[in-house]
C-alpha positions as CSV (number, residue, x, y, z in Angstrom):
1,X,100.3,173.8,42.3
2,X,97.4,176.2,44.0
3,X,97.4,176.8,47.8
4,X,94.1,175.6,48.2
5,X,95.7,172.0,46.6
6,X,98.6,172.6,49.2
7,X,96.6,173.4,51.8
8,X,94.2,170.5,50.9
9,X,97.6,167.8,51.0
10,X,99.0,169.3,54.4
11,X,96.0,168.7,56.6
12,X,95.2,165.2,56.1
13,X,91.2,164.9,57.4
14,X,90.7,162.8,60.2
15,X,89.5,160.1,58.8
16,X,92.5,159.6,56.3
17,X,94.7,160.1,59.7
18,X,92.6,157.0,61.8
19,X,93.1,155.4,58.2
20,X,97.1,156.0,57.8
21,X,97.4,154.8,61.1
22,X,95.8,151.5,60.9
23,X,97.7,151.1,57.6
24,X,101.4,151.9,59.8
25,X,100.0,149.3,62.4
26,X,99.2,146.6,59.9
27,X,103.1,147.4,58.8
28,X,104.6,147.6,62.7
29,X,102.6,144.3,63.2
30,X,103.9,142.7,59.2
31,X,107.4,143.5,60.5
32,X,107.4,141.9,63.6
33,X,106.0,138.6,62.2
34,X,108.4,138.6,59.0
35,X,111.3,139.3,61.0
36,X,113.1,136.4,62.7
37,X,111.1,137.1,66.0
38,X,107.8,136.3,64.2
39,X,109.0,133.8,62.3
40,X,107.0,134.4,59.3
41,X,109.5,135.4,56.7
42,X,107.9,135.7,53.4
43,X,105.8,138.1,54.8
44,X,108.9,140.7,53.8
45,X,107.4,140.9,50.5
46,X,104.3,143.1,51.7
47,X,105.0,143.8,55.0
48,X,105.8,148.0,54.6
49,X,103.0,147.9,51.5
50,X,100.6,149.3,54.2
51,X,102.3,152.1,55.3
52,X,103.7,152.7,51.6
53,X,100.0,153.1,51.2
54,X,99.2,155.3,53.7
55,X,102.1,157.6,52.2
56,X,100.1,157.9,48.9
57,X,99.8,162.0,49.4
58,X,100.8,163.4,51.6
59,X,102.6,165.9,52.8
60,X,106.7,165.8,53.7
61,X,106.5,166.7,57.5
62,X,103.2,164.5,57.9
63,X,105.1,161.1,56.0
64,X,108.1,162.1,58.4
65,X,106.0,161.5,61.5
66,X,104.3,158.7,60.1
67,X,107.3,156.4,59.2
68,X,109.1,157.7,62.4
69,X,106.2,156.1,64.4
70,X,106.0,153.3,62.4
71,X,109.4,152.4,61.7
72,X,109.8,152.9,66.4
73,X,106.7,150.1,67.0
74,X,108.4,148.3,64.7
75,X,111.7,148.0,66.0
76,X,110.0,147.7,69.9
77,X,108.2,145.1,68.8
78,X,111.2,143.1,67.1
79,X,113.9,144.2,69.3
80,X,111.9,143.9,72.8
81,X,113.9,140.7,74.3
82,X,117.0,142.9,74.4
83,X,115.4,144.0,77.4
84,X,115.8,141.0,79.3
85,X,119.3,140.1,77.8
86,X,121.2,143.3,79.2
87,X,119.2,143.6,82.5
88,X,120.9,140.2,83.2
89,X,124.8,141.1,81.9
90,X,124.8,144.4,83.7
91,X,122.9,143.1,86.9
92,X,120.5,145.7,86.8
93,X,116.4,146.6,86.3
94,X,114.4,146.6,83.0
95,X,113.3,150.2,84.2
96,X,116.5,151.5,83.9
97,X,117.0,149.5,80.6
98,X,114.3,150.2,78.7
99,X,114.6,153.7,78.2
100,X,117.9,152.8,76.5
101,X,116.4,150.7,74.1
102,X,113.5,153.2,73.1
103,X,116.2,155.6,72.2
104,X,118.1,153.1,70.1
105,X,114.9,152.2,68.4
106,X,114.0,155.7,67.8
107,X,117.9,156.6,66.5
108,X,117.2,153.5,64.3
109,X,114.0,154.4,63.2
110,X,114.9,157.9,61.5
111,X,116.7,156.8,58.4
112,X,113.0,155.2,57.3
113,X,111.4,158.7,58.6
114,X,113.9,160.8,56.6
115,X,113.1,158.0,53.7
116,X,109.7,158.4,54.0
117,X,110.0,162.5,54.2
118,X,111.9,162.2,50.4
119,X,109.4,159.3,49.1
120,X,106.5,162.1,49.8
121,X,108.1,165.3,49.3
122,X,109.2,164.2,45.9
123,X,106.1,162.1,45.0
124,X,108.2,159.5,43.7
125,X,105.3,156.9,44.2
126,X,103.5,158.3,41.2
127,X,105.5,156.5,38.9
128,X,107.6,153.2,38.1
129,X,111.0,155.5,38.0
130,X,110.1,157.0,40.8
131,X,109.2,153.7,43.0
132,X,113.0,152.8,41.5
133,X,114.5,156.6,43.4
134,X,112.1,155.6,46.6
135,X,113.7,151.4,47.0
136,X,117.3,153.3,46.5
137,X,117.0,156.1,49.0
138,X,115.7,154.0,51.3
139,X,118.2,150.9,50.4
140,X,121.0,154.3,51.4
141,X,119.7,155.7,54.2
142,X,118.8,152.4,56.4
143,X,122.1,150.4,55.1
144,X,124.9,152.6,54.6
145,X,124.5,154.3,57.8
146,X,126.6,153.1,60.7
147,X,124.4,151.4,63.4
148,X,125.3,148.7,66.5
149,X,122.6,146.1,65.3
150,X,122.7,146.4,61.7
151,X,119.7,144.4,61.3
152,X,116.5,144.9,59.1
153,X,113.5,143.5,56.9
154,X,116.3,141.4,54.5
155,X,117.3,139.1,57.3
156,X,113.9,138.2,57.6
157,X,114.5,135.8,54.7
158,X,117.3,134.0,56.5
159,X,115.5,130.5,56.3
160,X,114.8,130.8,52.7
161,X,118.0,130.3,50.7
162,X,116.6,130.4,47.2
163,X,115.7,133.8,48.4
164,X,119.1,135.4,49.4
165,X,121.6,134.3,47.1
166,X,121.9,137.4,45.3
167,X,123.5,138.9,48.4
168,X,126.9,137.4,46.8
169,X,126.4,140.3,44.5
170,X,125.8,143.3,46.7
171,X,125.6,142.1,50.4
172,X,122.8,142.7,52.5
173,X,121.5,146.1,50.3
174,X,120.8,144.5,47.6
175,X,118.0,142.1,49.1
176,X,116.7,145.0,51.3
177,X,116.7,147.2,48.0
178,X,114.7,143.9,46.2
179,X,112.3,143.4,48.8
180,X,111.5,147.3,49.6
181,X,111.2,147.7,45.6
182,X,108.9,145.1,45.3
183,X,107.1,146.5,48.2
184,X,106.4,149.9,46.7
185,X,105.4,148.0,43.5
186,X,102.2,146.6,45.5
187,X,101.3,149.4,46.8
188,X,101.0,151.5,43.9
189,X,99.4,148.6,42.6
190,X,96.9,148.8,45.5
191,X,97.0,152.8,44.7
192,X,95.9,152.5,41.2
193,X,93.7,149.3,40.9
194,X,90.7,152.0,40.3
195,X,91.8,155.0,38.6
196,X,94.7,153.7,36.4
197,X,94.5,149.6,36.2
198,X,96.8,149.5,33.7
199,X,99.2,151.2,35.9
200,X,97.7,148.6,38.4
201,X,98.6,145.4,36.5
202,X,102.4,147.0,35.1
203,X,102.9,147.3,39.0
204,X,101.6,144.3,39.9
205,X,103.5,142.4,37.0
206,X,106.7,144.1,37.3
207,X,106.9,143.2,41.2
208,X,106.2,139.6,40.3
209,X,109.1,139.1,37.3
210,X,111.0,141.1,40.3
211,X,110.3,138.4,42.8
212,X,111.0,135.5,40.2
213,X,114.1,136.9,39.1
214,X,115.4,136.5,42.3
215,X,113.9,133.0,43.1
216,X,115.5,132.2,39.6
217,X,118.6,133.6,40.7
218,X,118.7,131.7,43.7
219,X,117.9,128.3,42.0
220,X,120.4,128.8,39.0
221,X,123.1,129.8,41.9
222,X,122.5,126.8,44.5
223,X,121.7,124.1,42.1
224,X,124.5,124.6,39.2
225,X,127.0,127.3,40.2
226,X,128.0,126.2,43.5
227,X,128.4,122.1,43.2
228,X,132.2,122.8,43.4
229,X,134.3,119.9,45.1
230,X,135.5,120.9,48.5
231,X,139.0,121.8,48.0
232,X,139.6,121.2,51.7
233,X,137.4,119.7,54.5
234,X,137.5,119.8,58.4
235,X,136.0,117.5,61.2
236,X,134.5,119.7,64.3
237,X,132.8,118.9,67.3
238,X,130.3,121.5,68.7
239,X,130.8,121.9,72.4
240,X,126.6,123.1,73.6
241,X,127.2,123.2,77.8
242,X,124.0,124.7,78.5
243,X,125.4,126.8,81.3
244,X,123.0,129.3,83.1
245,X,123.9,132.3,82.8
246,X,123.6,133.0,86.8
247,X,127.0,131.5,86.9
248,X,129.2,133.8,86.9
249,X,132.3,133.0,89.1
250,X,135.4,130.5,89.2
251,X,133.6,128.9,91.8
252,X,130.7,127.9,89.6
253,X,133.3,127.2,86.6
254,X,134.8,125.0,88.9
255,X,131.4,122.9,89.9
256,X,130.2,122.8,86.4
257,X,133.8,121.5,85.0
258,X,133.5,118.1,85.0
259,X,130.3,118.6,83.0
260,X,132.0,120.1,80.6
261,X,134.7,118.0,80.6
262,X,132.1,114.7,79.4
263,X,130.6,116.7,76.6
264,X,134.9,117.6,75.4
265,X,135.2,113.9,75.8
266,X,133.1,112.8,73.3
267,X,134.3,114.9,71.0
268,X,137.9,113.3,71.5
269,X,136.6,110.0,71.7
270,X,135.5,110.6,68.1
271,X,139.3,109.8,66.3
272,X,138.0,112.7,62.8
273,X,137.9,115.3,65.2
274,X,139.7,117.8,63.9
275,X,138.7,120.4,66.3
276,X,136.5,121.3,69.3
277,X,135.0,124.3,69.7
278,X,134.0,125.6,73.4
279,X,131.4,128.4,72.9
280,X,131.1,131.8,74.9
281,X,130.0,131.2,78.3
282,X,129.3,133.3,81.3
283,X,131.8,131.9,83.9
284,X,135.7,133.4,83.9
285,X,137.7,131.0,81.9
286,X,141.1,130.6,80.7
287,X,144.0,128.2,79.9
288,X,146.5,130.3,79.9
289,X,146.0,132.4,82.7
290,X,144.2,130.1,85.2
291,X,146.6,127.2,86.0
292,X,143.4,125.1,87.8
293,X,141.8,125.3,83.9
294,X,145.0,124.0,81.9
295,X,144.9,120.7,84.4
296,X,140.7,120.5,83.4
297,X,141.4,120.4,79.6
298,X,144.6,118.8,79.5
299,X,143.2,115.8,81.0
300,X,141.1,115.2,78.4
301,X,142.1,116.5,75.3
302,X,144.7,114.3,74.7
303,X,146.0,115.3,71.2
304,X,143.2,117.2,70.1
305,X,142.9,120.5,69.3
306,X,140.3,122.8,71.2
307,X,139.4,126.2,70.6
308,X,138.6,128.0,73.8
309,X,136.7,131.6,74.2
310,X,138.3,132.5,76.9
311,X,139.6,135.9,78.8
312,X,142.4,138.1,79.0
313,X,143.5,140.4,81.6
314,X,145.1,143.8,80.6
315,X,147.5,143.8,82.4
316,X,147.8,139.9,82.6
317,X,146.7,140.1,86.6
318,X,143.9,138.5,87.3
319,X,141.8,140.2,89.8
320,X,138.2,141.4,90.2
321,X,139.4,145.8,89.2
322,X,140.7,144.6,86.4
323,X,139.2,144.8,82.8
324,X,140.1,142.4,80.0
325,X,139.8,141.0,76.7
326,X,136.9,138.7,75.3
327,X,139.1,136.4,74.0
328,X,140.0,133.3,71.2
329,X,142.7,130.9,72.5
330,X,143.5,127.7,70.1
331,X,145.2,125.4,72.2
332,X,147.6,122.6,70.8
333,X,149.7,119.8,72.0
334,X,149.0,121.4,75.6
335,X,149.9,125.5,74.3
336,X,147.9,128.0,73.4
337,X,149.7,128.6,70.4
338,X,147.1,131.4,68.6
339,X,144.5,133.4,70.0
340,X,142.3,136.7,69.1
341,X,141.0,139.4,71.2
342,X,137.5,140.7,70.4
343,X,136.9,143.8,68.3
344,X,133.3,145.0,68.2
345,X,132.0,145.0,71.6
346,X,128.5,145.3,73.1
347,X,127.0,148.6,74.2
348,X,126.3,148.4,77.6
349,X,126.7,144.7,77.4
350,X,130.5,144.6,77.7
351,X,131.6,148.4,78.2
352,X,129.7,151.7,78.6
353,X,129.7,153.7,75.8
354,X,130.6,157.3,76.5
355,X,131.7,156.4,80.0
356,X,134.3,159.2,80.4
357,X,132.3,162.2,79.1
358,X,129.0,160.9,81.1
359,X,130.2,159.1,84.4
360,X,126.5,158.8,85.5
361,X,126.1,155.6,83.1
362,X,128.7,154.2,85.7
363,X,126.1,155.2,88.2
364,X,123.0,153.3,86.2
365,X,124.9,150.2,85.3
366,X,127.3,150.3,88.0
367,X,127.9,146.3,87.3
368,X,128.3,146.5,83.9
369,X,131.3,144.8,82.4
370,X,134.5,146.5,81.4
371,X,136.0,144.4,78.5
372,X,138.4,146.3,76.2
373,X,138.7,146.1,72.6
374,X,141.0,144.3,70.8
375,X,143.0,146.0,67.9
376,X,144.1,143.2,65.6
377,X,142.5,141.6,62.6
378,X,143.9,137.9,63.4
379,X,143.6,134.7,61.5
380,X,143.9,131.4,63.5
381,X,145.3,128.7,61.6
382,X,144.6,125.1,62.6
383,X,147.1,122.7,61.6
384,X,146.2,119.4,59.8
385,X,147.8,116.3,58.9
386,X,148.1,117.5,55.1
387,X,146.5,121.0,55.0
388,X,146.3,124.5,57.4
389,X,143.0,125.6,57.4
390,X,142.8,129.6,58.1
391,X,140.2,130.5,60.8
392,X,138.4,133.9,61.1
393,X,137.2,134.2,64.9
394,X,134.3,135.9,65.4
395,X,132.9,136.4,69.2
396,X,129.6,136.7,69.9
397,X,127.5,139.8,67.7
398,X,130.6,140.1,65.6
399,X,129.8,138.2,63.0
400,X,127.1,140.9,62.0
401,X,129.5,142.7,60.9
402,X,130.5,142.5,56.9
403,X,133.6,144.8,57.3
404,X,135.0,143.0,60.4
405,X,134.4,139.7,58.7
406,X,136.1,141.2,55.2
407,X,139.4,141.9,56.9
408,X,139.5,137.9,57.8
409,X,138.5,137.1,54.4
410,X,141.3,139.3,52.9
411,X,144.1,138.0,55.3
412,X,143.4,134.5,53.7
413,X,140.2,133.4,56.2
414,X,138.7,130.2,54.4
415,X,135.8,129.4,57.4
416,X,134.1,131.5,60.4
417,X,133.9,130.5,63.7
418,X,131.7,132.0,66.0
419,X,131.6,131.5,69.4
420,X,128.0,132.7,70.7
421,X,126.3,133.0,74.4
422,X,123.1,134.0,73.6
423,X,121.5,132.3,77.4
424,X,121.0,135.7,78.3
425,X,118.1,136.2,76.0
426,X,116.0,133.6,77.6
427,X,113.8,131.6,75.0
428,X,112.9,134.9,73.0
429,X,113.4,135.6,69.2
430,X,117.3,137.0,70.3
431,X,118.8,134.1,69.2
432,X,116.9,133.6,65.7
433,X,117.7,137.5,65.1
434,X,121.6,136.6,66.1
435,X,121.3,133.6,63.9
436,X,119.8,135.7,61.0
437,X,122.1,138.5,61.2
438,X,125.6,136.5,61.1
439,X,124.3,133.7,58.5
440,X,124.2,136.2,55.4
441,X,128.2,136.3,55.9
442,X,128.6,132.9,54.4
443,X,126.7,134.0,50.8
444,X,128.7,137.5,51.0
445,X,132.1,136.0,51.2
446,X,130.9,132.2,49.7
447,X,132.6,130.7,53.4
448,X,131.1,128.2,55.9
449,X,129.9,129.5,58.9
450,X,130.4,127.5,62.8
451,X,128.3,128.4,65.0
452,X,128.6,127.8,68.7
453,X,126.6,128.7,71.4
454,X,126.0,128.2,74.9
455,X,122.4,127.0,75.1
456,X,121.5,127.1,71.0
457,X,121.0,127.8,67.9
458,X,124.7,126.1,67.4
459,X,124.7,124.9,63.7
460,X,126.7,124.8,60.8
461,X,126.2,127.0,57.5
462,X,127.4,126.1,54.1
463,X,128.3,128.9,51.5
464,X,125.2,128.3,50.4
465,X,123.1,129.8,53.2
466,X,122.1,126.3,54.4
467,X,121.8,124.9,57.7
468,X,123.8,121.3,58.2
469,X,121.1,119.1,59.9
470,X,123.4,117.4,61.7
471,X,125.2,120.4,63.0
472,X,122.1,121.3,65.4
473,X,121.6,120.7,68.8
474,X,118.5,121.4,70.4
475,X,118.3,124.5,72.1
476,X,118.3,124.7,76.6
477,X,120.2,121.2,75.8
478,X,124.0,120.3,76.8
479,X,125.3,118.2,73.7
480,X,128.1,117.4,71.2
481,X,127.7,117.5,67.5
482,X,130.2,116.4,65.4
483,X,130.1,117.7,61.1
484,X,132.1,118.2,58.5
485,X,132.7,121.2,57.0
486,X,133.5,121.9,53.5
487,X,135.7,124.5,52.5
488,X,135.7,125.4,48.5
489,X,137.8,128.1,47.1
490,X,135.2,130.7,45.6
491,X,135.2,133.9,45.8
492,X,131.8,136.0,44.9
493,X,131.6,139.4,43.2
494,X,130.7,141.0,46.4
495,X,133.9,140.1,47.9
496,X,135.9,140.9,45.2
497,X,134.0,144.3,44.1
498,X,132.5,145.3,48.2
499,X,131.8,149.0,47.4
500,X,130.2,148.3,43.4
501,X,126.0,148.4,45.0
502,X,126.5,151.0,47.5
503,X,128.3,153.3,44.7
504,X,125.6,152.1,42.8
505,X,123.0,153.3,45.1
506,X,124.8,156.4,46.4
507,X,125.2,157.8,42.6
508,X,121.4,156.9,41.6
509,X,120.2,158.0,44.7
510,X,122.0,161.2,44.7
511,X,121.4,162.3,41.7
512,X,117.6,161.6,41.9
513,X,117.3,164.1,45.5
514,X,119.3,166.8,43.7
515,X,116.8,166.4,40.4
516,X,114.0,166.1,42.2
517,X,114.5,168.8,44.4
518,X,115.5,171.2,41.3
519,X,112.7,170.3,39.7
520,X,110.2,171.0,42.7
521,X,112.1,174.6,43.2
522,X,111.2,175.7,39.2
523,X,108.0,174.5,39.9
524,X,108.0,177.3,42.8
């Protein structure tokens, strides 16, 4: 390679610049309107084609900036009504918040920079095995790092469950690896339709039979492979208050009881309860440490069995210095007889990260909450006439989280419950992308999934992906919805083999950086 070429690939002329950056706009723009807050799913299947594109040579430093910029905008754009959500938990100003956020976005954004970096250093778009190397690096860097909202353009597809099934193969990676390959498969198509049209149409083809393979996939699995008999059914009632999220003390628990207490009522009065579920809400609660909240549910519950998200004090003194558990409490025959202290908590939502080694965050959020993890992966089981059915208890954004939900599964879980108060987003995409995120648990693990929220999206989820109709409740709406769930026992290849894509991935990936790179330093 002659200097003049180098020269001539590392100063992109203007014009290709304005160009490249139209192209990472159309993607930033693509992104946000596939993604649950655009609503416009299918759009995953071209939306980073533009910026692909724009990639098409250059240089490694130049492609770094590039999808850094792009892969920011994106996340702003998708992530912006986090904003709202934490200025109202923590009691403080967007000002102060958003400069938070932009740094998440731009931590988030530099696995697709450093992806971008390889795609272009490497020239890996020049040919079909090289488009391969590109969909896996980037399937490694954006999935297999650790990150507090594990969200990206795969959950996009969240309503579309003849899209998705193949998640029951490798999790999440596996459709994000599908749907970025297909993606660099149109844009070299795009890339070549002049100069090399055969090249054009193999692309073109190739991300097509990629595409159907999938849909296929997805019909054969849903249609055939999954009409098992339930091995065991439940009866729940969905508990939707519609509480503001303004409400924050005993005092407004205590007003807003009896309101509560008609929608629980229902539920009783319907003799196939099996359960009700009470979702996350934003006023202290708890049966077993506030006596005044034992009386409120005991005179209506009768025999029923409620399950209660709830708090726990540390030190089991409730006062206002205290900090506590976000907590699970099944109550039976009038005891709580199980209950589950929440694991992953929310940054700056319910503690400060780093508090200790930078006290000034203390200073910034100075009403943040201060709820402590829980240590123990628990299983609630709820007692039947005939049958115990083994509950895994998610709270709030934990059920984004495959590992947490794989320890349930392996301690005998059969069905998720998630108890969600997502009023703090406002009417803004936050609850669709919290919807999206936890619903690809039930096709990784082949388990139903109860959803219960404060103000909505409370639904049900089959193993299948699909939403129960009659599990819904419309969302800013107090209401009671009563479905049955069916529990099958099947297991899928991802739960039994978690680690078989990513090793996958890892090895490929690996080994086509180091031959890359070895190849570009003989070439030198």
């Amino acid at each position: 390679m002659t200097t003049a070429h180098l020269k001539k690939r590392n100063v992109p002329s203007q014009k290709k610049q304005r160009q490249d950056i139209l192209l990472a706009f159309a993607t930033v723009m693509l992104f946000y309107l596939a993604f649950p807050s655009g609503g416009y799913g299918n759009l995953a299947w071209l939306a980073i084609t533009p910026v692909i594109i724009a990639l098409n040579n250059a240089h490694g430093r130049y492609a770094f900036m590039l999808g850094l910029l792009t892969a920011t905008l994106g996340w702003m754009c998708s992530i912006w009504w986090v904003v709202d959500g934490l200025t109202k938990v923590t009691y403080s100003q967007s000002n102060i918040v958003i400069p938070f956020v932009f740094l998440f976005c731009l931590f988030s954004a530099l696995p697709y920079a450093i992806a971008c970096w390889l795609h272009a250093r490497f020239s890996w778009g020049s040919s079909i095995v090289g488009i391969f190397k590109s969909a896996t690096v980037f399937t490694v860097l954006v999935n297999y790092i650790p990150s507090i909202l594990p969200g990206n353009l795969a959950h996009a597809l969240y309503l579309s469950p003849l899209q998705i099934q193949l998640i029951d193969i490798g999790g999440v990676p596996i459709l994000f690896f599908i749907i970025h390959l297909v993606n660099f498969l149109l844009a070299s198509a795009v890339i070549n339709r002049k100069k090399a049209q055969q090249k054009s149409v193999s692309c073109l083809l190739l991300a097509l039979s990629i595409w159907l393979l999938n849909y296929g996939y997805g019909y054969i699995k849903t249609t055939y492979l999954l009409n098992k008999t339930a091995s065991v059914d439940m009866t729940i009632a969905i508990i939707q208050p519609n509480l503001a999220v303004n409400l924050r003390s005993r005092e407004d628990w205590l007003q807003k009881a009896p309101q509560v207490q008609s929608l629980i009522s229902q539920a009783v009065n319907n003799h196939h309860t099996d359960l009700i579920i009470l979702p996350e809400i934003p006023v202290p609660v708890s049966y077993k440490y506030y006596p005044q909240d034992k009386i409120i549910f005991d005179q209506i519950l009768k025999n029923k069995s409620l399950l209660l998200t709830a708090i726990e004090p540390i030190n089991k003194q409730l006062n206002e210095s205290n900090s506590y558990h976000n907590t699970i409490e099944l109550i039976e025959n009038q005891h709580v007889t199980h209950s589950y202290q929440k694991q992953k908590l929310l940054p700056i939502g319910e503690y400060l990260p780093f508090e200790k080694q930078l006290p000034m965050l203390r200073a910034l959020f100075p009403n943040a909450p201060n709820y402590v993890p829980g240590k123990l992966n628990t299983i609630i089981p709820l007692e039947l006439d005939e049958q115990t059915i083994n509950i895994v208890p998610l709270i709030c954004y934990e059920a984004v989280f495959t590992d947490l939900v794989a320890n349930g599964v392996a301690n005998g879980g059969q069905v998720f419950i998630n108890t969600v108060n997502d009023a703090w987003f406002g009417d803004t995409a936050g609850r669709n992308v919290h919807l999206a995120l936890a619903l690809y648990r039930t096709l990784e693990y082949r388990k139903p999934l109860i959803r219960v929220t404060n103000n909505g999206m409370s639904n049900v989820i089959n193993m299948k992906g699909q939403i129960l109709p009659d599990s819904q409740i419309p969302p800013f709406t107090a209401g009671v919805a009563v479905s049955t769930v069916e529990i099958a026992d099947i297991s899928s290849f991802y739960q039994n083999y978690p680690y078989a894509f990513m090793i996958f991935c890892l090895l490929f990936g690996g080994y086509a950086i180091i031959s890359a790179q070895r190849k570009l330093n003989e070439q030198y």
